[in-house]
N, C-alpha and C positions, 0 to 999 in steps of 0.2 A: 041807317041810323047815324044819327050826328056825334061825333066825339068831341070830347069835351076835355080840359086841362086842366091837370088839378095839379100843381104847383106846391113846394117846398121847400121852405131856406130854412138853415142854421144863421144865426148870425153871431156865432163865434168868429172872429177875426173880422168885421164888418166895422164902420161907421155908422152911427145913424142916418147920415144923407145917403150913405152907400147905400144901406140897404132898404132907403125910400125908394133910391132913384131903381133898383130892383124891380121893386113892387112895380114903381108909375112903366116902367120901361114894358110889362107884363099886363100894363091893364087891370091889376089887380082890384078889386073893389070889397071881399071882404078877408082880414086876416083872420085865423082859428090858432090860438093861440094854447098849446097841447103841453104847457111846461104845467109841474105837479106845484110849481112853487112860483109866482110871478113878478119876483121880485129881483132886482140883476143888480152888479154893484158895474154895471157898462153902461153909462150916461145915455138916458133914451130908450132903454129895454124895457125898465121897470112899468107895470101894468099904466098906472093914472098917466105918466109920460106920455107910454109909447100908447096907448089910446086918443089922446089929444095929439098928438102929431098924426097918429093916422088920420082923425077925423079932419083935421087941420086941410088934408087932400084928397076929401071924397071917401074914402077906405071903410068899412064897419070893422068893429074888432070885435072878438068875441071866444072868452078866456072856459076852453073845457077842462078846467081842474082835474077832473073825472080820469080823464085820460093823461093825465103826467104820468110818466115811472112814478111810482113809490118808494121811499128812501131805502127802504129793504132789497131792491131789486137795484136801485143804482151802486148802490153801496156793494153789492156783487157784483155787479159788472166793474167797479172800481177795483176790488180784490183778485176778480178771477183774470177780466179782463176777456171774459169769455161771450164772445156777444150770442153766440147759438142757444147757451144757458139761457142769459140773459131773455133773448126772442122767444123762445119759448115758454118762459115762464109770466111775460107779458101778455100773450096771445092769448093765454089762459084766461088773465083778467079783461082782454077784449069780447071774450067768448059772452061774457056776462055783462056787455055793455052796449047791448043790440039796441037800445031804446036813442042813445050816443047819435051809433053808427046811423041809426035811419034819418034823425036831424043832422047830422052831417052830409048825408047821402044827397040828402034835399034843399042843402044851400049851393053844394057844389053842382046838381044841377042847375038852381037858380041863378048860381052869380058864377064870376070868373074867382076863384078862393086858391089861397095859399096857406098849408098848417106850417105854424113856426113854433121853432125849440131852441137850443143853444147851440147842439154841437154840429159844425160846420158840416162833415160828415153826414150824409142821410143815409146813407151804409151801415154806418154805425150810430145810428139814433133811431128812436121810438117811432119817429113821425112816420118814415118808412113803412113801417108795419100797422098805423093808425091806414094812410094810405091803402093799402093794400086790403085790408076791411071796406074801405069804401068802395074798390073797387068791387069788390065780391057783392058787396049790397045795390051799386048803383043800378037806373034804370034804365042807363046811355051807358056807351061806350065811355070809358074813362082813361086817361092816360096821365101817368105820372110823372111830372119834370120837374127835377131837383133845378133849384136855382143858387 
C-alpha cells in the first residue's frame, strides 16, 4: 500500500515568501486551510491574499471553517493553557464532523495537501488532531509531517 504525505505548517513566525517557498519546496498542490477565522492582521495570510498568491503558483486553497477551534475552546486553552483540555474537548466536535473528515480524506488521497493554522507549533495546534482524523479515516497509508 502506497503512503502518502500529509503535511502541516503554522505560519506563525513565517514570511510569506517563507512560507511559499515551504509549500513549492514540498510539491504542495492543495492548501486546507482549518483557521475558525481567516482573517490575519500578517501581510499575506488573510483568506482573498493568501488564495491569490497561492493560486498565483499552481496551489488550490480551500478554507474548512467547520474545523477552526471555536472561540470558547481557544479562549480556554488561552486561560488554562491546558492543551489536553483543550484536545479533548475539540475531538468531541471532530466526532461530529465525519462528513468534513471524509472530503478531507479524499483530497489528501488525491493531491499532495497541507492543513494550515497560525500557531507555529503543531503540538500545540488543532491541525494536529484535524490530522490525526484523517488518518483514522484514510484509505492509504497516511503520514503526518509538520512543516
Amino acid at each position: 500500500m502506497t503512503t502518502r504525505n500529509l503535511y502541516t505548517i503554522g505560519y506563525e513566525g513565517l514570511s510569506s515568501e517563507e512560507f511559499m517557498d515551504k509549500l513549492k519546496s514540498k510539491g504542495i498542490d492543495v492548501l486546507i486551510d482549518v483557521r475558525a477565522i481567516s482573517n490575519s492582521r500578517k501581510n499575506g495570510f488573510s483568506k482573498s491574499q493568501l488564495k491569490e498568491n497561492l493560486e498565483s503558483v499552481g496551489v488550490s486553497y480551500f478554507h474548512f471553517v467547520s474545523l477552526g477551534a471555536p472561540a470558547n475552546l481557544r479562549n480556554l486553552l488561552d486561560e488554562t493553557g491546558n492543551f489536553n483540555l483543550f484536545s479533548k474537548l475539540y475531538k468531541d466536535r471532530l466526532d461530529n464532523a465525519s462528513d468534513v473528515i471524509d472530503e478531507l480524506s479524499f483530497l489528501v488521497f488525491e493531491n499532495n495537501c497541507c492543513l494550515m493554522c497560525f500557531e507555529k507549533d503543531a503540538g500545540r495546534c488543532h491541525r494536529s488532531l484535524v490530522a490525526e482524523e484523517i488518518i483514522k479515516n484514510a484509505k492509504s497509508n497516511v503520514e503526518v509531517v509538520h512543516l
